[in-house]
C-alpha positions in Angstrom: 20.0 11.8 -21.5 20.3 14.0 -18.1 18.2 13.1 -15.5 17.4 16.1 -13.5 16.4 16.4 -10.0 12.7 17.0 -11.3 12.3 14.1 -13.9 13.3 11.6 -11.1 10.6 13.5 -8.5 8.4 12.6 -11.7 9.2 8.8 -12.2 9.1 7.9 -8.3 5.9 10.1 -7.5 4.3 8.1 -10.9 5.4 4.6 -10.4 4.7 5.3 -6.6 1.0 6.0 -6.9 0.9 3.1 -9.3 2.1 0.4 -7.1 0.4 1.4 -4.2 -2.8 1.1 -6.5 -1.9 -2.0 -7.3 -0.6 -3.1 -3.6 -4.1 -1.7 -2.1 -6.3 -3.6 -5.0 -4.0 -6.9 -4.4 -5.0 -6.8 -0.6 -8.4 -5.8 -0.6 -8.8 -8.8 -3.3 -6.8 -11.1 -0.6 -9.7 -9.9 2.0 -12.3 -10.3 0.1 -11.6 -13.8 -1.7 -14.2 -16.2 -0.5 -11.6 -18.9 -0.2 -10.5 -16.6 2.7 -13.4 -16.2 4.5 -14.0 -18.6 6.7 -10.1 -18.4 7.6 -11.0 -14.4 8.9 -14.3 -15.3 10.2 -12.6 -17.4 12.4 -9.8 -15.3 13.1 -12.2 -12.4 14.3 -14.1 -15.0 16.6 -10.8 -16.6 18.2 -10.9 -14.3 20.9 -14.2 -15.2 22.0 -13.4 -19.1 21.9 -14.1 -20.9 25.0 -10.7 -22.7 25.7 -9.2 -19.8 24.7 -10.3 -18.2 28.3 -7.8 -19.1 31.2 -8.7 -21.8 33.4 -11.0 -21.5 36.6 
């Protein structure tokens, strides 16, 4: 079998789009879990925490 310049272009553009399908649906799932949400609600509310202000 000879693997030309083209049929690897092919495989890595293919298996590329595939796994970054699969990467995007994996971390959108991860965002969305509900396990996870009070772990990012908190996270986005950190910020705004009292003793995280410095002192006066």
């Amino acid at each position: 079998m000879d693997l030309s310049h083209e049929t690897l272009v092919w495989v890595a553009k293919t298996f590329g789009l595939i796994y970054l399908v699969i990467l995007s649906i994996a971390v959108v799932a991860y965002a969305c879990w509900p396990a996870r949400q009070k772990e990012f609600r908190d996270a986005s509310t950190a910020i705004l925490n009292r003793e995280d202000r410095p002192w006066r």
